[in-house]
N, C-alpha and C positions, 0 to 999 in steps of 0.2 A: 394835614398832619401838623401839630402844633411841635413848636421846639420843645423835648424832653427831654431831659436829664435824668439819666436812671441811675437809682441806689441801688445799693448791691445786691437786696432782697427782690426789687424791682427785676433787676438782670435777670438774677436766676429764674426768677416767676417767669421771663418774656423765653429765657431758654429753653426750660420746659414746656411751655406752651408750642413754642417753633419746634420741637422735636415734636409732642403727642398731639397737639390739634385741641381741638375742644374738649374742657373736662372742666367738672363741678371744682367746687372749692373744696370739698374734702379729698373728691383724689387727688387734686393739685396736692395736697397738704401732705398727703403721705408721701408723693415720690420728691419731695424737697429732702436736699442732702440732713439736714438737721431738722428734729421736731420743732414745731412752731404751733401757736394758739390758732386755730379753727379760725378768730376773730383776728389776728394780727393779718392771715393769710386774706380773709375777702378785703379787710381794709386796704391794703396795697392792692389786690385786684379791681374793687372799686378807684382808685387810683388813679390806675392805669387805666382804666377807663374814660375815666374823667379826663386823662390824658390825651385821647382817642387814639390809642396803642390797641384796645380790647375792642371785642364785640360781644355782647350779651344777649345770651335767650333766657328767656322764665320758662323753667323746665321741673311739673308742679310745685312746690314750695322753693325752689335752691335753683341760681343762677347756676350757668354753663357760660365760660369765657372761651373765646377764639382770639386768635392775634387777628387783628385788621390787617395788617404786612404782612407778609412773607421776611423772613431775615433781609436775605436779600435788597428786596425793596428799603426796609431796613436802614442798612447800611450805606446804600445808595445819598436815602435823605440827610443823612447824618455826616457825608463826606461830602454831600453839599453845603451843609449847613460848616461846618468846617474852613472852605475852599472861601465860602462870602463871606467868613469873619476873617479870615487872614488877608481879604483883598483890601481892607478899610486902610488906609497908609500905605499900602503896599502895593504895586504894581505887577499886572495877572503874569508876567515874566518874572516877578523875583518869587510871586507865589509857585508857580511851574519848576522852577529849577531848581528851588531850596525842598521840594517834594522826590525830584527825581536824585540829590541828593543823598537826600533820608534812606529812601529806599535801596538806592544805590550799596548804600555801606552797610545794610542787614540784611538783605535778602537779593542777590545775583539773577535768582530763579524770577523773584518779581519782577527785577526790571526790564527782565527778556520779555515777560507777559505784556507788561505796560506798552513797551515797542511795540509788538505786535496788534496792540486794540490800537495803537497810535494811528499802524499803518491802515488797518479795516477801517477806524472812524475815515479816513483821509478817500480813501475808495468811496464809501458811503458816500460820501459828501461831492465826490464827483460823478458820482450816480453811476460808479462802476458793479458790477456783478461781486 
């Protein structure tokens, strides 16, 4: 997966694609919050293609786009991608702590989550059950 940067039009196109799954460019174009040109819409989905975000079928005359990802997966690569620019000067301990920070002081509920995958990865890793 190549590093992208998604524009806004981008977002929402990858949004709707993660909720309905595979659809032409003209359905895509109708359930976009706001009307858009037929042609603004495949150009950003050619885009994202080019991206390797999309998968495309020739489906008679008119492509059919799918996400390549799953959100998820998604999100994953992106909070990688994230984790290895902030390590450059920085040490994976001041990255780690100034994250559990952040978190810490907007959302209580994540940092109990975060524990918790802390403690499964931590078993994992001892090859516990």
């Amino acid at each position: 997966m190549k590093q992208a940067e998604l524009g806004h039009l981008e977002s929402k196109i990858m949004e709707v694609l993660w909720q309905r799954g595979e659809l032409s460019v003209k359905a895509l174009a109708l359930l976009l919050d706001r009307p858009l040109a037929y042609t603004t819409v495949m150009t950003t989905l050619d885009r994202l293609y080019k991206k390797g975000l999309l998968e495309r079928r020739k489906c008679d005359r008119a492509f059919h786009y799918s996400p390549k990802f799953s959100f998820r997966e998604w999100i994953r690569h992106r909070a990688a991608e994230l984790v290895k620019s902030l390590r450059v000067g920085a040490s994976e301990e001041m990255v780690a702590s100034s994250l559990v920070d952040a978190i810490g002081k907007h959302d209580r509920t994540l940092l109990d989550e975060l524990e918790r995958q802390i403690r499964e990865k931590r078993r994992q890793q001892r090859g516990q059950p």
